[in-house]
Backbone as CSV, one residue per row, in Angstrom:
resi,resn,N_x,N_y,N_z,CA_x,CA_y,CA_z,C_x,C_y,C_z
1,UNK,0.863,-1.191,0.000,0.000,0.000,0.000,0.899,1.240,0.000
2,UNK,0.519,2.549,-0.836,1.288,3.283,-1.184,1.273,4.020,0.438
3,UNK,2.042,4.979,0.370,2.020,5.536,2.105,1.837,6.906,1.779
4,UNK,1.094,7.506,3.056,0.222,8.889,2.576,1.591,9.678,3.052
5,UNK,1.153,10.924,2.395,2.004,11.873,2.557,2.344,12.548,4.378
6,UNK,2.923,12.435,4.903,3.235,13.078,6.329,2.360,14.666,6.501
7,UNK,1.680,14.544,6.983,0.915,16.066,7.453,0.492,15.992,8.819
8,UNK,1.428,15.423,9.676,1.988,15.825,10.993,1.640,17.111,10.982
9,UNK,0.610,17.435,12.251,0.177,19.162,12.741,-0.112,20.059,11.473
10,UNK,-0.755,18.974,10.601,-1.417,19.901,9.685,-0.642,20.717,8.997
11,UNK,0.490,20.389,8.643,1.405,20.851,7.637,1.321,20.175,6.272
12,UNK,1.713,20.860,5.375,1.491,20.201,3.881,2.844,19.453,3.975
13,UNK,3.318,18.525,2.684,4.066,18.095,2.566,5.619,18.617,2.504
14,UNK,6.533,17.889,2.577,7.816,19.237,2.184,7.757,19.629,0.895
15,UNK,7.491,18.909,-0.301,7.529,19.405,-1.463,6.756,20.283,-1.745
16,UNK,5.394,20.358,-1.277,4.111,21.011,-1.319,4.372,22.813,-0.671
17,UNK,5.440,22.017,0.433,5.824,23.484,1.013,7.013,24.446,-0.014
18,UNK,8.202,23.466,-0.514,8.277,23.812,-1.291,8.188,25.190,-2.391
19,UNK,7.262,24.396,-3.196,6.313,24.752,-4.430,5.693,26.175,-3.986
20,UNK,5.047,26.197,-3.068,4.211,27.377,-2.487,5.529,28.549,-2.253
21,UNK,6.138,28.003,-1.417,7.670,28.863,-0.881,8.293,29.717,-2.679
22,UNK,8.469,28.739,-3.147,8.621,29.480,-4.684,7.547,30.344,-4.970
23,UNK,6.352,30.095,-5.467,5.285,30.849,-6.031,5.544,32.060,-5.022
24,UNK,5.280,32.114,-3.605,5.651,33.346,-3.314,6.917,34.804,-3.096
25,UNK,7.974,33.337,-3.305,9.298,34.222,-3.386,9.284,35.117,-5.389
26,UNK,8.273,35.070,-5.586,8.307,35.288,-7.210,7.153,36.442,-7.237
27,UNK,7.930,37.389,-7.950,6.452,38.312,-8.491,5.899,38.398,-10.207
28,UNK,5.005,39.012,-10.352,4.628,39.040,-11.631,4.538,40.135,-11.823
29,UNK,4.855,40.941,-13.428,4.538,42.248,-13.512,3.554,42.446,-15.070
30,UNK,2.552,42.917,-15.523,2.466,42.971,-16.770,2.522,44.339,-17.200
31,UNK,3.144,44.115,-18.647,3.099,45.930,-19.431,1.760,45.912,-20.068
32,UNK,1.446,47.493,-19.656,0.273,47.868,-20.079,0.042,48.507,-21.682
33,UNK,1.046,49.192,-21.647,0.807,50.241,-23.047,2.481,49.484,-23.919
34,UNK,2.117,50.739,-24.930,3.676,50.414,-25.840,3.821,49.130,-26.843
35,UNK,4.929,48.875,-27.174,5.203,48.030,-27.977,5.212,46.664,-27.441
36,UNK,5.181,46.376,-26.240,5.622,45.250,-25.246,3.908,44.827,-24.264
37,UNK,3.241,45.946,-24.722,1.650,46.008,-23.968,1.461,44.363,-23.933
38,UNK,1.063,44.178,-23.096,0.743,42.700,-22.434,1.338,41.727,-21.954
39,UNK,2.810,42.111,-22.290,3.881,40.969,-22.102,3.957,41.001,-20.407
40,UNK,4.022,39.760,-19.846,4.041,39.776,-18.448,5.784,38.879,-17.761
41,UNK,6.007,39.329,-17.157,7.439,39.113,-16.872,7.614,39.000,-15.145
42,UNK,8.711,37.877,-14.703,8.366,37.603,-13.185,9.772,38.446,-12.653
43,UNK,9.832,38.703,-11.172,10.772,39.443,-10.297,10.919,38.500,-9.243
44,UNK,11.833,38.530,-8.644,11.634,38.008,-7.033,11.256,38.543,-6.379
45,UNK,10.472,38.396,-5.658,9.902,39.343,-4.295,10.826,39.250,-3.398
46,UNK,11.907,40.620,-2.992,12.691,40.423,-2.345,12.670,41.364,-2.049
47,UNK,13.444,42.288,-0.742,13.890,43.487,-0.855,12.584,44.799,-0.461
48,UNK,11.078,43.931,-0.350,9.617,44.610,0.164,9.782,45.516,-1.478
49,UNK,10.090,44.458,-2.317,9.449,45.313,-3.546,8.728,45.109,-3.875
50,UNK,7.829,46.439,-4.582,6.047,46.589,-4.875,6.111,47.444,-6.577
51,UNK,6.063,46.847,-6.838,5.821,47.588,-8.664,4.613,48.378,-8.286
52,UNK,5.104,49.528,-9.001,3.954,50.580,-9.309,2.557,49.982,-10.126
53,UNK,1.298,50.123,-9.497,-0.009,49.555,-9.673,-0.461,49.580,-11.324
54,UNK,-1.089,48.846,-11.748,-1.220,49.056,-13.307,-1.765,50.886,-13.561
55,UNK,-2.934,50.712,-12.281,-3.985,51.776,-12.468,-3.081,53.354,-12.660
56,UNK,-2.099,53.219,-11.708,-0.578,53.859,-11.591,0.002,54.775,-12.651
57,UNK,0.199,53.352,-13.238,0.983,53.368,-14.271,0.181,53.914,-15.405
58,UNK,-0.802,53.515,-15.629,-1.693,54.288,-16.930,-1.931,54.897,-17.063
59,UNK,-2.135,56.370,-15.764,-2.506,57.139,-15.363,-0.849,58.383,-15.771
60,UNK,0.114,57.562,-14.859,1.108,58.507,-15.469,1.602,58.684,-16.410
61,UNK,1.747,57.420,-17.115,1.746,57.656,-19.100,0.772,58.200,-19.991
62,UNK,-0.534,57.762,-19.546,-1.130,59.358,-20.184,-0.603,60.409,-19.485
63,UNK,-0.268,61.012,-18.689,0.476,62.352,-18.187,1.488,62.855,-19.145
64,UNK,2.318,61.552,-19.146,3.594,61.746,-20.126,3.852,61.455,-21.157
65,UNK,2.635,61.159,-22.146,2.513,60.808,-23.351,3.300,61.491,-24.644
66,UNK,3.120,62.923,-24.353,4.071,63.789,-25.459,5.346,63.235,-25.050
67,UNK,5.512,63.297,-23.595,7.212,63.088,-23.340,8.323,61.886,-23.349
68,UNK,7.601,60.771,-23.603,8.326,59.889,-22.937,8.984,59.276,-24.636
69,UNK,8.470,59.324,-25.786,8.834,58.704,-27.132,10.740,59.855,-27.117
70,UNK,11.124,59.352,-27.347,12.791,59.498,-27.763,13.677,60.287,-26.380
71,UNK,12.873,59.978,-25.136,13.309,60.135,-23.806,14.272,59.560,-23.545
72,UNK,15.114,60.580,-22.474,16.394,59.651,-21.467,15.415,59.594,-20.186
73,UNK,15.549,58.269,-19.909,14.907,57.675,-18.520,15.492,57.606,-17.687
74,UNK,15.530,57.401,-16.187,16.306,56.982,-15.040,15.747,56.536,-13.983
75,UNK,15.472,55.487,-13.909,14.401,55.023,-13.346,15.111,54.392,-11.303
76,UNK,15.059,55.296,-11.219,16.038,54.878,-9.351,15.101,53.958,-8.241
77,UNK,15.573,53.020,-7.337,14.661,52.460,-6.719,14.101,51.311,-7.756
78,UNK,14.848,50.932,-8.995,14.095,50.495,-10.153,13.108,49.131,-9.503
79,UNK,13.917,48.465,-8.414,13.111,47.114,-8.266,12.691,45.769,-9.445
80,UNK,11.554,46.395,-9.456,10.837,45.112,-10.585,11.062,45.878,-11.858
81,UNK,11.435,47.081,-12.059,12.173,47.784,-13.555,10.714,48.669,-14.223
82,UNK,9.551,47.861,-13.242,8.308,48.364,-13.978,8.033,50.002,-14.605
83,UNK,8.834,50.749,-14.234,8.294,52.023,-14.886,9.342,52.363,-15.800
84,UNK,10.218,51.706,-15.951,11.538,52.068,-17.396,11.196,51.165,-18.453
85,UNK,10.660,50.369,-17.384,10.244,48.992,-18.888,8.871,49.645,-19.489
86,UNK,8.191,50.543,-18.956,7.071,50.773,-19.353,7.400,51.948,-20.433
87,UNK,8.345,52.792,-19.890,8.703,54.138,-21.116,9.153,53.283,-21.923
88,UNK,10.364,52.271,-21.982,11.367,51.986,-23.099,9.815,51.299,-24.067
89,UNK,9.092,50.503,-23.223,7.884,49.846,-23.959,7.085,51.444,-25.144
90,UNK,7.044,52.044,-24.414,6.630,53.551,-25.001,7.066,54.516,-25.720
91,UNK,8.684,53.662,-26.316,9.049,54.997,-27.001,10.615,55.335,-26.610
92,UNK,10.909,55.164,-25.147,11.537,55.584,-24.862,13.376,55.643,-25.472
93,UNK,14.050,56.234,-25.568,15.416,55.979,-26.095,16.364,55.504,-25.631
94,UNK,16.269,55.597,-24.040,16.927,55.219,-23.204,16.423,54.681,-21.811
95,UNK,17.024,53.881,-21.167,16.688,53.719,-19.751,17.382,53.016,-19.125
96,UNK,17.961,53.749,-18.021,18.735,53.414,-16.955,17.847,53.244,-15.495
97,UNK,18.289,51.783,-15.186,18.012,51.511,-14.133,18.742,51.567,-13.182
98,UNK,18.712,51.883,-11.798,19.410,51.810,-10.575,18.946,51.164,-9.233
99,UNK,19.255,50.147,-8.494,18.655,49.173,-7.521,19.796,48.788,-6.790
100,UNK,20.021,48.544,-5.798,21.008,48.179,-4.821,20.691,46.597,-4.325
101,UNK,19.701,45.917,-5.017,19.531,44.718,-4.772,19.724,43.440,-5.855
102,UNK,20.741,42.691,-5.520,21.192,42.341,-6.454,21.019,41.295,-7.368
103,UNK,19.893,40.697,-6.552,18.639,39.661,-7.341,17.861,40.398,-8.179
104,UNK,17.374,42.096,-7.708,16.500,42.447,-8.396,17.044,42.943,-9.641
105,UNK,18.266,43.497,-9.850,19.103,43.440,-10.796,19.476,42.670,-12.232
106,UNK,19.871,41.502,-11.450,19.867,40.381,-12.236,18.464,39.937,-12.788
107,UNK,17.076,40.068,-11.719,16.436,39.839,-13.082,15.871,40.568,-14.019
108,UNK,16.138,41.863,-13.775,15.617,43.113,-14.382,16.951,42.875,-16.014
109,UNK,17.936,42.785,-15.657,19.131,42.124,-16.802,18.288,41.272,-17.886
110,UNK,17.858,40.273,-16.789,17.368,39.187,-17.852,15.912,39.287,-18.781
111,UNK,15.219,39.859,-17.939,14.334,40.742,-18.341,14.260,41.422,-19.440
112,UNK,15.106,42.140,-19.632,15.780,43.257,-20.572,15.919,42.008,-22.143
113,UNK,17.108,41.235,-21.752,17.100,40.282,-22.400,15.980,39.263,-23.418
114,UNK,15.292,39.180,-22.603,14.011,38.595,-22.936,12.565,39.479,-24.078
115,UNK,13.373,40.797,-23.950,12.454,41.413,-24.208,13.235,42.367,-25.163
116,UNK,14.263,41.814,-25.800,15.403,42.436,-26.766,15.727,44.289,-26.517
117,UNK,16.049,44.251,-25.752,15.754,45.863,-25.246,17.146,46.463,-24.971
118,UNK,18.056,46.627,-25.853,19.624,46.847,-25.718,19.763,48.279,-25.538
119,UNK,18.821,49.112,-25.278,18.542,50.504,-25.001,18.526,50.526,-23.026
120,UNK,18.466,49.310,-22.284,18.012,49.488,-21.023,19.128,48.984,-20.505
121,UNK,20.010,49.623,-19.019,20.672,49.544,-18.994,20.879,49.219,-17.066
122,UNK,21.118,48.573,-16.773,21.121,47.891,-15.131,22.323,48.313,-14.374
123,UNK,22.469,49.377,-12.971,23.462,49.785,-12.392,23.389,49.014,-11.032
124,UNK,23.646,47.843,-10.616,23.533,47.394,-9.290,24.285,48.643,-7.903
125,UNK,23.333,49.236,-7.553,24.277,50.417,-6.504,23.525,50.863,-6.085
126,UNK,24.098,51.558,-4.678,23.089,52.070,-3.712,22.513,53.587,-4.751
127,UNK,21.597,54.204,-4.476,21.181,55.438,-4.939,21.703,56.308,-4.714
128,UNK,21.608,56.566,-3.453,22.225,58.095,-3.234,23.981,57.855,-3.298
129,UNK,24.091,56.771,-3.590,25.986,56.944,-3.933,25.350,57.289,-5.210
130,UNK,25.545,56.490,-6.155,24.967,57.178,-7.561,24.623,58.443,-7.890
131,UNK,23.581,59.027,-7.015,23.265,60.441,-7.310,24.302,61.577,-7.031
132,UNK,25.477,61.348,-5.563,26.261,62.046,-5.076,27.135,61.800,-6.439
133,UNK,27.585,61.584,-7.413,28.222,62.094,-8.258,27.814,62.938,-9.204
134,UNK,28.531,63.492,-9.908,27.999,64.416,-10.868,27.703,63.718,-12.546
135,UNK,26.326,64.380,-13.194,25.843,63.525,-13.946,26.689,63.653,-15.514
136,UNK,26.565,62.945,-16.328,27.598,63.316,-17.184,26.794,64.294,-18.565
137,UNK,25.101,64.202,-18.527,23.870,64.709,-18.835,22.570,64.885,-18.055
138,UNK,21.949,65.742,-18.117,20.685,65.721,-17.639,19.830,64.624,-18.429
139,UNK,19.122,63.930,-17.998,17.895,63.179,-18.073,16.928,63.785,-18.323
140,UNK,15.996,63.241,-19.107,14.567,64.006,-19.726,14.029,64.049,-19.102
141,UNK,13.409,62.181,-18.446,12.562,61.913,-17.393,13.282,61.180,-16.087
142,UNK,12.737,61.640,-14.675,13.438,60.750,-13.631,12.606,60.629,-13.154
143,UNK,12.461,58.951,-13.252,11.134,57.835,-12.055,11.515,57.596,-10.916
144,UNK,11.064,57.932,-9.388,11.920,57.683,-8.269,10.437,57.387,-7.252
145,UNK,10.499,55.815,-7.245,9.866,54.973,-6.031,10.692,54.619,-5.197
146,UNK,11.119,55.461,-4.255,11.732,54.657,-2.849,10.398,53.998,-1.879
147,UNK,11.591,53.460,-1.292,10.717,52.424,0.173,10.237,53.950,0.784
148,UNK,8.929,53.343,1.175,8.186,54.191,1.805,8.805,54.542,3.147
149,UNK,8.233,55.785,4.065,8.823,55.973,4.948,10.201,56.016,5.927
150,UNK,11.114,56.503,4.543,12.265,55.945,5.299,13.059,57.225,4.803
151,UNK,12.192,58.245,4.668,12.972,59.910,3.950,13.859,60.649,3.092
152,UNK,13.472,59.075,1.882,14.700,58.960,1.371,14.516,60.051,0.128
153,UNK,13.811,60.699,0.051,12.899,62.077,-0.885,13.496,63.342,-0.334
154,UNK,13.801,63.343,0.997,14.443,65.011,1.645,15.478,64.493,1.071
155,UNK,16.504,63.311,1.058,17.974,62.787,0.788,18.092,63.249,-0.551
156,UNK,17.432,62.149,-1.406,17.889,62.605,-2.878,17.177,63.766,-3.774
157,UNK,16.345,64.429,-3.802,15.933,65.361,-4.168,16.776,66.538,-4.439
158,UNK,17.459,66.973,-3.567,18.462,67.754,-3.603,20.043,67.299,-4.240
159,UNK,20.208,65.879,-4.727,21.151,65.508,-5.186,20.819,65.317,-6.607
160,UNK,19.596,65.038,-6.960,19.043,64.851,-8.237,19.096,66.311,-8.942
161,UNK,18.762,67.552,-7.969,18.912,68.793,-8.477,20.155,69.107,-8.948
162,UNK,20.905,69.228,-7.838,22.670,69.726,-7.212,23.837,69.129,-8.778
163,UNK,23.378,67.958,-8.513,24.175,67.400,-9.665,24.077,66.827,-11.018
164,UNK,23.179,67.579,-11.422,23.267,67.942,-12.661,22.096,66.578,-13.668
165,UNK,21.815,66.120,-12.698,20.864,64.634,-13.106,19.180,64.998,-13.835
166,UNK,18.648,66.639,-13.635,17.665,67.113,-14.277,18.341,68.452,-15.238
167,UNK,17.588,68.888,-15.909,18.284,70.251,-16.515,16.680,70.980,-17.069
168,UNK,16.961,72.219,-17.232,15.294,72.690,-17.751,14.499,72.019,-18.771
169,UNK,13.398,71.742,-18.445,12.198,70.634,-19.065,12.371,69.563,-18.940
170,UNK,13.360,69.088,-18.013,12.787,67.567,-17.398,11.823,67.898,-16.504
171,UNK,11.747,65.889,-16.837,10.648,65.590,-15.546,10.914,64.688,-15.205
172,UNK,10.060,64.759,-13.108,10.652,63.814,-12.025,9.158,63.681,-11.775
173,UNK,9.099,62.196,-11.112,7.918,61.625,-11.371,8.556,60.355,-9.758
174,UNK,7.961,61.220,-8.792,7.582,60.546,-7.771,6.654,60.339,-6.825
175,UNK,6.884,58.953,-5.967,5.934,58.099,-5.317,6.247,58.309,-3.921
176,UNK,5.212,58.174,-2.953,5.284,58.366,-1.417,4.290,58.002,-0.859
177,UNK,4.134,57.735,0.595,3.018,57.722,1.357,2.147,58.684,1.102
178,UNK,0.798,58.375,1.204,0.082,59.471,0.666,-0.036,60.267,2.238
179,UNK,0.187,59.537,3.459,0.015,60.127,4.749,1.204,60.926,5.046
180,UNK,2.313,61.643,4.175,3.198,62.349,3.831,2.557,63.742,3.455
181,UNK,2.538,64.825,4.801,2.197,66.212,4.480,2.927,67.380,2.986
182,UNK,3.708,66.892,2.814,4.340,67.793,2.039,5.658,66.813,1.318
183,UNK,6.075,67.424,-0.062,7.360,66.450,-0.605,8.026,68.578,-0.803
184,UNK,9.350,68.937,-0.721,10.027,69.668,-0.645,10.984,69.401,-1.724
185,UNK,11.066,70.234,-2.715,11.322,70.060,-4.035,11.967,72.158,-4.281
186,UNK,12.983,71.731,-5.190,13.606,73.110,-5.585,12.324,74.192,-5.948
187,UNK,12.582,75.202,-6.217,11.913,76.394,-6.617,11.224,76.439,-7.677
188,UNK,12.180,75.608,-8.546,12.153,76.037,-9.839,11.837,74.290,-10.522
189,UNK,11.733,73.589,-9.744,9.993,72.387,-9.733,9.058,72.381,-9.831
190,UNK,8.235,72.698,-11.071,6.853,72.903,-11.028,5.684,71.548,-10.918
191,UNK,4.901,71.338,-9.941,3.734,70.591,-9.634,3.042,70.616,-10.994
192,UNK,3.275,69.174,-11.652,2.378,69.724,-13.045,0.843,68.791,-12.878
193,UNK,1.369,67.824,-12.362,-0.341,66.948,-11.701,0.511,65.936,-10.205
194,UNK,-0.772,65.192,-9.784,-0.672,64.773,-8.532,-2.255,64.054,-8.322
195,UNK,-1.960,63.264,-7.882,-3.113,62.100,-7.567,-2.634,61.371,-6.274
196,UNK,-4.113,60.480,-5.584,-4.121,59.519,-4.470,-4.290,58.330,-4.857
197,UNK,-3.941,57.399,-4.881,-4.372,56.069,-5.499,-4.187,55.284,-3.768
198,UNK,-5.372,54.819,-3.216,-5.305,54.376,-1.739,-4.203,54.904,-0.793
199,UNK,-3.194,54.437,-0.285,-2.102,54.683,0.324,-0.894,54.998,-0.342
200,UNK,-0.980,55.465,-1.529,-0.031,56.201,-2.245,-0.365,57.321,-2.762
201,UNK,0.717,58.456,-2.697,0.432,59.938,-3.323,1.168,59.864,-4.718
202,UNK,1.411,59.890,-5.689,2.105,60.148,-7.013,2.327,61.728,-7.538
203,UNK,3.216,62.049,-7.403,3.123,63.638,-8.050,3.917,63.495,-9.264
204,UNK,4.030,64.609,-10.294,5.042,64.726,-11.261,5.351,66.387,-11.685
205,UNK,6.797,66.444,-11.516,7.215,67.661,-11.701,7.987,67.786,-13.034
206,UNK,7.694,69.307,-13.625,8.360,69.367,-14.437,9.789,70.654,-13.787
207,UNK,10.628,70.691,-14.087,11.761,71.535,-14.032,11.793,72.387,-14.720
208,UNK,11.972,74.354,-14.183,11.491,75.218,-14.964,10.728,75.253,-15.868
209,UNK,9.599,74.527,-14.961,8.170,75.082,-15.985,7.514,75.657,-15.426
């Protein structure tokens, strides 16, 4: 007689545990718009990364629809890559990613790969080292989802300015707690829209506009 599987205290099997243990160490992302619209592509869930929401995302590419076709991207905090993969999907000319995690890296690489995209470009490194240097061009557009609550918006904001990483008529296009009173941004940052999507605030600035 075959012998049942061990579920001692109501535990699943080890393989069973397994299997599940994978499915959740794994994320899924799909592209919405662009040339790549529908293609769905996996991440590791590592690192409390959260891809920007589809609803998100559709919302800020219509925003940036004139802007994003023959754009330099820079997509910081990249994680699951979801908002560079979404311009380069859109047009974009360029896109640089930046992530300090080095699974998320690698699969954002392979990713890239998969999706013939020799325009996108993967910097495994912390951010604000990255930003503390000086840029070698301004960027058209800069995407910046940091981990929530951890102030990392007073940090780089002023390094994204300082060194040379925006120049007049870019745009910066960031994410925060929406329970965040205020985001503190140069002078010469103009608020061009801003939305609530549940527990997230999204704003997007343009530079001397």
């Amino acid at each position: 007689m075959p012998r049942k599987p061990n579920r001692k205290n109501g535990r699943p099997p080890a393989r069973r545990r397994a299997i599940q243990a994978t499915v959740q160490d794994t994320g899924e992302l799909r592209l919405i718009g662009g040339d790549w619209r529908s293609r769905r592509l996996t991440f590791p869930a590592v690192g409390g990364v959260r891809p920007t929401p589809s609803r998100v995302r559709e919302t800020l590419f219509n925003w940036l629809m004139p802007v994003v076709p023959g754009a330099r991207c820079l997509d910081l905090f990249a994680g699951s890559g979801v908002l560079g993969l979404e311009a380069l999907s859109r047009g974009a000319r360029e896109a640089v990613f930046v992530d300090h995690t080095r699974a998320l890296c690698n699969a954002l690489t392979t990713n890239l790969g998969l999706l013939n995209a020799d325009t996108g470009r993967v910097l495994c490194q912390d951010v604000a080292g990255f930003l503390s240097q000086a840029a070698e061009a301004p960027f058209d557009l800069v995407l910046m989802d940091p981990p929530f609550r951890e102030n990392w918006l007073d940090r780089l904001i002023p390094l994204i300015a300082d060194n040379g990483w925006v120049g007049e008529g870019s745009w910066v296009y960031i994410e925060h707690e929406s329970e965040r009173p205020q985001v503190v941004v140069p002078a010469n940052w103009s608020l061009h829209r801003e939305k609530v999507a549940g527990q997230v605030c999204y704003r997007l600035y343009q530079v001397g506009g």
